[in-house]
C-alpha positions in Angstrom: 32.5 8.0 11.5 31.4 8.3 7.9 27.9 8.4 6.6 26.8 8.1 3.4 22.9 9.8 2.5 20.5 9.4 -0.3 17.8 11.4 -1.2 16.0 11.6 -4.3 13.4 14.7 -4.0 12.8 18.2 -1.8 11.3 16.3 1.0 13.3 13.7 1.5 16.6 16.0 1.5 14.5 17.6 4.1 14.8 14.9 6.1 18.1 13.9 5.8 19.5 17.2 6.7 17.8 17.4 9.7 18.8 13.9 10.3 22.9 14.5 9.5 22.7 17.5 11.6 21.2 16.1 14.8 23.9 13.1 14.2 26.6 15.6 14.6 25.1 16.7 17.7 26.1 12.8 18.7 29.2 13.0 16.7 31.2 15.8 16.0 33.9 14.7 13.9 31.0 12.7 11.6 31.7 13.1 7.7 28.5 12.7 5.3 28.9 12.2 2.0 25.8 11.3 -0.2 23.0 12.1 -2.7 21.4 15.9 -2.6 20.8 18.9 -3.4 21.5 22.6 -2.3 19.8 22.3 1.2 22.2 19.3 1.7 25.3 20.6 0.5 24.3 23.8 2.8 24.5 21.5 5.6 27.9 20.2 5.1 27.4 16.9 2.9 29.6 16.1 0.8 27.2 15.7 -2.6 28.4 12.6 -4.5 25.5 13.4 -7.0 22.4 15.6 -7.2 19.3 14.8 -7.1 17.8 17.9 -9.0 14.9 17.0 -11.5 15.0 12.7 -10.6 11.6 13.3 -9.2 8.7 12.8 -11.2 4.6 12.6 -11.1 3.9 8.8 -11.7 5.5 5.9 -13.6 5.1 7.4 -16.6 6.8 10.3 -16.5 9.6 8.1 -14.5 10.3 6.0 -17.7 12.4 8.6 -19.5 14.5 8.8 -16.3 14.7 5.7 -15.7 18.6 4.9 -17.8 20.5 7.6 -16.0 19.0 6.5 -12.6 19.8 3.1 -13.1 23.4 3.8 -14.3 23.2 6.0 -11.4 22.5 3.7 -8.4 25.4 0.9 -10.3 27.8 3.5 -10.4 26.5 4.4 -6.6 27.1 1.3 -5.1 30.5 0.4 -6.7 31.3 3.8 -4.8 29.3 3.0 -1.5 31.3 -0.5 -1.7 34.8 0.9 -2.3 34.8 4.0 0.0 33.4 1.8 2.9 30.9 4.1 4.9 30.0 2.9 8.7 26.4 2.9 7.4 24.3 4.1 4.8 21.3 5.9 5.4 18.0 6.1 2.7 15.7 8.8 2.9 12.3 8.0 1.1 12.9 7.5 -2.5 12.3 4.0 -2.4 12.0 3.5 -6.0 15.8 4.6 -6.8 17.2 3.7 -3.0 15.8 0.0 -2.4 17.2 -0.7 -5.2 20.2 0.8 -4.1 20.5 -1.7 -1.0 19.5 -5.0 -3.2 22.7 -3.4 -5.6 24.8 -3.2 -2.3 23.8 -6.8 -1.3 24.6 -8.1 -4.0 28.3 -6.8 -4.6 29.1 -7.2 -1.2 28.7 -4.7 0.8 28.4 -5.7 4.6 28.0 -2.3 6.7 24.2 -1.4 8.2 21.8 0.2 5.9 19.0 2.0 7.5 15.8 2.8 5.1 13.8 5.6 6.9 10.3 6.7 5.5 10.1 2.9 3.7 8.1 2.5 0.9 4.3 1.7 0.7 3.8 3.5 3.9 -0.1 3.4 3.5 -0.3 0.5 1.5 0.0 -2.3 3.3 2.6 -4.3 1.0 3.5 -7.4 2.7 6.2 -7.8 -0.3 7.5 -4.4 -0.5 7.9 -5.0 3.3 9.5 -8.0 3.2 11.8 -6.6 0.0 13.2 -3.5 2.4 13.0 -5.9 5.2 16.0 -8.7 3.5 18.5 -5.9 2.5 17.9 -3.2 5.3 16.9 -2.2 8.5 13.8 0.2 7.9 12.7 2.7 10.2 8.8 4.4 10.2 7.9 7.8 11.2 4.6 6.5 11.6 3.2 3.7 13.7 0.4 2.3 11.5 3.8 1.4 9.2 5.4 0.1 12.7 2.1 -2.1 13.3 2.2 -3.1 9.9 5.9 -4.8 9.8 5.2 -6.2 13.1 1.7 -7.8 12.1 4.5 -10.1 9.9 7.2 -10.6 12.3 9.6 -8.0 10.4 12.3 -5.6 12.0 11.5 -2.3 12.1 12.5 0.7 13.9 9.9 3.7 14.9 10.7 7.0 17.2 8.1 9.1 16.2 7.9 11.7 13.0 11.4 13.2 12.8 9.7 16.7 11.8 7.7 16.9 14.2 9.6 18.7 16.7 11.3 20.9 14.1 8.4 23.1 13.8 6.9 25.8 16.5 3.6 26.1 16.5 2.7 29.6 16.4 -0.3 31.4 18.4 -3.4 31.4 16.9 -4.3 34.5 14.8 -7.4 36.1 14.7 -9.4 36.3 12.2 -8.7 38.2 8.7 -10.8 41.0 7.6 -13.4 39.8 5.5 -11.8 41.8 2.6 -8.5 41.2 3.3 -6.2 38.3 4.7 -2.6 36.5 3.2 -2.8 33.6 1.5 0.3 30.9 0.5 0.5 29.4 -2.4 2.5 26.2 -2.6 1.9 24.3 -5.7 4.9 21.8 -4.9 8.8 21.1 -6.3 8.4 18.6 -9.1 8.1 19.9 -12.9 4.5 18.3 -13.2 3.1 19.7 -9.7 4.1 22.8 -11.2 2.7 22.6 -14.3 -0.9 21.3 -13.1 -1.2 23.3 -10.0 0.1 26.6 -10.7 -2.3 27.9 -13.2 -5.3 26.4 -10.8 -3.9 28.1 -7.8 -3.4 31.6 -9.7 -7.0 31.3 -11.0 -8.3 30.8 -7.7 -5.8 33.3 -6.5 -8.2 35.5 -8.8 -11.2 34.5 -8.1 -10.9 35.2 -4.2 -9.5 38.4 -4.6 -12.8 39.5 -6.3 -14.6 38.5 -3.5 -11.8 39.7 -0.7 -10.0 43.1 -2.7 -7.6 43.4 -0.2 -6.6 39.2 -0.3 -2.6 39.4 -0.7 -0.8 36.5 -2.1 2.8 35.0 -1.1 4.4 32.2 -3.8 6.4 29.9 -2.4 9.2 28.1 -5.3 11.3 25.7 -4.2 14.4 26.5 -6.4 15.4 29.1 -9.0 14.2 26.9 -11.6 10.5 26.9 -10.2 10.6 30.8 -9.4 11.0 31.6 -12.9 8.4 29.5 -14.1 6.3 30.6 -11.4 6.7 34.3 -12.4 6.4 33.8 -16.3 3.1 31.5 -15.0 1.5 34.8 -12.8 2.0 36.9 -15.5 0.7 34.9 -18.3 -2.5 34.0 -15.2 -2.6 37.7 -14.9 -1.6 37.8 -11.2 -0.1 40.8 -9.7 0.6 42.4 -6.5 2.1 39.0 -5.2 5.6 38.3 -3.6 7.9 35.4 -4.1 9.3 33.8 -1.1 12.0 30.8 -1.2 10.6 27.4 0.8 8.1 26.6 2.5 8.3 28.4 6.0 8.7 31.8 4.9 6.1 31.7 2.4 4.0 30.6 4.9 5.4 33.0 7.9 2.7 35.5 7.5 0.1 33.5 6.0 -3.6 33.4 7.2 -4.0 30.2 5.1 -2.3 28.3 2.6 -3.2 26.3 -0.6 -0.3 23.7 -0.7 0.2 20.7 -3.2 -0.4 17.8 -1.2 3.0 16.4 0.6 5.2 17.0 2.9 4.5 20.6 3.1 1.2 20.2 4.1 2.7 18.5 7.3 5.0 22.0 7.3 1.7 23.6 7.4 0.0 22.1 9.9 3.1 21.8 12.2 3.2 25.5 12.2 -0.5 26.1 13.0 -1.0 27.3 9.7 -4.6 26.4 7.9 -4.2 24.8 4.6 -6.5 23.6 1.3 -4.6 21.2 -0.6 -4.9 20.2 -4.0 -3.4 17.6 -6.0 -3.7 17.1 -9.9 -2.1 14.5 -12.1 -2.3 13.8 -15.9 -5.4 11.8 -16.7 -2.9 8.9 -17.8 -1.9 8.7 -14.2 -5.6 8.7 -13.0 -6.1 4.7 -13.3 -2.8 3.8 -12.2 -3.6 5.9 -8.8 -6.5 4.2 -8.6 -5.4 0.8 -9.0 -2.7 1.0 -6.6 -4.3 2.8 -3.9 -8.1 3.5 -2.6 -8.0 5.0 0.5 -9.9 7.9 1.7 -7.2 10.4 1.8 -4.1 11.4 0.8 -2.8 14.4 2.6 -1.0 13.8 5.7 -2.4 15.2 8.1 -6.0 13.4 7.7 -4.0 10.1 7.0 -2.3 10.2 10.6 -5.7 11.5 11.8 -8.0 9.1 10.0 -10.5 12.5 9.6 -10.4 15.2 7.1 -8.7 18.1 8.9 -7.2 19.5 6.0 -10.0 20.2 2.8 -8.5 18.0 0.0 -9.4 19.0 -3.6 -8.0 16.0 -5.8 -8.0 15.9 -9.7 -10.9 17.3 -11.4 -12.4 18.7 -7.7 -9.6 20.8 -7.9 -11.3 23.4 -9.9 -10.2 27.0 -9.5 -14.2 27.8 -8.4 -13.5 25.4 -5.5 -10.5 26.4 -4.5 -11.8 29.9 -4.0 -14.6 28.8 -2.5 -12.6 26.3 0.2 -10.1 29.2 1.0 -12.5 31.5 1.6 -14.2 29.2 4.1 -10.4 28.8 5.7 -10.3 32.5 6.0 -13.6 32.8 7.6 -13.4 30.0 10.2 -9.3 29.2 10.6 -9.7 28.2 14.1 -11.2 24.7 13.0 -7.9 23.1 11.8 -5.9 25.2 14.5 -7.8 23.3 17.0 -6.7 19.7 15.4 -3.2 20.4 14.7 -2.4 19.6 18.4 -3.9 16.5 17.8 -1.8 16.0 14.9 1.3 16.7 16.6 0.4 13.8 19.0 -0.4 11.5 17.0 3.0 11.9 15.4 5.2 10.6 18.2 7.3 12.2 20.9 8.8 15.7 20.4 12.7 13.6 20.5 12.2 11.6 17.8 14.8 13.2 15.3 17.0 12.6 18.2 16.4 8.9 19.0 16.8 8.3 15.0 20.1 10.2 15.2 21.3 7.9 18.0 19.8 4.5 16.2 21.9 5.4 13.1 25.4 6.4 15.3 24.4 3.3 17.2 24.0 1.4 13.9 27.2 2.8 12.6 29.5 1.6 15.6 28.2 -1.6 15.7 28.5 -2.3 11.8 26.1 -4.8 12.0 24.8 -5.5 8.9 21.1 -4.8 8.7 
């Protein structure tokens, strides 16, 4: 059968690898085709187009994008409609890929469509819910999401976190020197995650290594294009003695600790049983528009699933480089307190076959050709 995948960012191309390869566990003669990157392509999808630099840090720094996406998803779904995939599958990216399956609606197409990660996953948008709801069949990772749609008598599937059983937990470490330990430094994928968080995390990176001389430091870039910026940034910060690592796991394979832009890598973290501090900085533009559409208490993954703050988060201007330091250092001195709760963690994301069981709901969705 024939699958067609779209992604719009690092994390969600996560996903959707992991999700096209556990499908060809169920079906071996399967043929993706679909929206990506490198990691995608890697696996053995077919990129229709890539995704490289669509994501962005807010609405406003959507808006210049926002032409060539459109033009994008049109062209997208004229293709979707005339190369008739058993079933399309959405990975996150809801701003680009709901509209995608209103566009598919509309011109006809009749084959399933299954939306995993929906958006407003924290939110609590009856509409948004509804919106995903009348065009495709969404499926949660998480069941606050799953109690959500229910709560309003809408469809939605749930299996558990598909990650969650993709990551080995190592043993925990002892202790770091008091001089000494590895630190990560993750500042995220995007263009403005880079350019907010890197110069923080470098100053930090600074700052602890005057109180800890023998503190090495491992940068983790998500592409070529952020491993150059992240060099010319450590050596305009002044940061030496570091080494660059490609991705999140082996920046992270001998870490003691990480800082790490909060996202989906924090979950990489924590999955891993390593200790993290994460950070998040917008433009001040930005500020009142976060604040308008969402008040919760957190924002990093880990202490949303766990409705406690396992993971320190530093957000806007608490993300000085003075507290960064100062969080790490208490990470380095203690990093049994979060090891402890990521086996909670794990839990609370659902069984360790989810990536499975959402592998099967898609071939199963796919031979049925049920619209949905």
């Amino acid at each position: 059968m024939r699958y067609f995948l779209s992604s719009g960012e690092a994390s969600g191309e996560l996903a959707a690898t992991l999700i096209a390869q556990a499908i060809r566990g169920i079906d071996p003669q399967a043929e993706f085709e679909g929206i990506g990157a490198a990691r995608m392509r890697d696996a053995g999808v077919a990129l229709w187009r890539d995704h490289s630099g669509w994501a962005s840090m807010g609405p406003l720094a959507a808006i210049p994008r926002i032409p060539k996406l459109l033009l994008t998803m049109f062209v997208t779904a004229g293709h979707i409609v005339r190369s008739k995939p058993d079933i399309v599958i959405l990975v996150d990216f809801g701003a680009f890929n709901v509209r995608l399956a209103k566009r598919l609606r509309a011109i006809g197409y009749k084959g399933p469509i299954l939306d995993i990660f929906p958006p407003a996953t924290w939110l609590d948008r009856e509409r948004t819910a509804r919106d995903v709801s009348a065009v495709a069949m969404p499926l949660t990772a998480f069941a606050h999401q799953r109690d959500f749609y229910r709560s309003h008598d809408l469809p939605i599937a749930y299996f558990g976190h598909p990650l969650a059983s993709q990551y080995t937990m190592r043993a925990a470490r002892p202790t770091p020197p008091a001089a000494g330990g590895t630190v990560a430094l993750l500042p995220g994928s995007r263009r403005g995650e880079l350019r907010y968080h890197a110069p923080a995390l470098f100053a930090a990176f600074r700052e602890l290594r005057a109180r800890r001389p023998q503190l090495r430091g491992v940068i983790g870039a998500a592409d070529d294009r952020g491993e150059a910026f992240l060099r010319e940034c450590a050596q305009r910060e002044g940061v030496g003695d570091v080494t660059f690592a490609r991705g999140t796991l082996p920046a992270i394979a001998d870490a003691d600790a990480a800082w790490v832009a909060s996202g989906t890598a924090v979950l990489e973290c924590a999955l891993s049983g390593v200790p993290a501090v994460a950070l998040y900085i917008i433009s001040p533009a930005l500020v009142q528009h976060a604040r308008r559409v969402y008040s919760g208490k957190y924002v990093t993954l880990p202490n949303l699933v766990l409705d406690r703050e396992v993971v320190p988060e530093l957000l806007q201007d608490a993300a000085t480089p003075h507290a960064l330091a100062q969080a790490m250092d208490a990470v380095l001195a203690e990093p049994q307190r979060q090891y402890e709760e990521f086996a909670a963690l794990r839990e609370a994301l659902g069984p360790p076959d989810a990536l499975e069981k959402i592998a099967g709901f898609a071939v199963q969705l796919a031979k049925e050709r049920v619209p949905c």
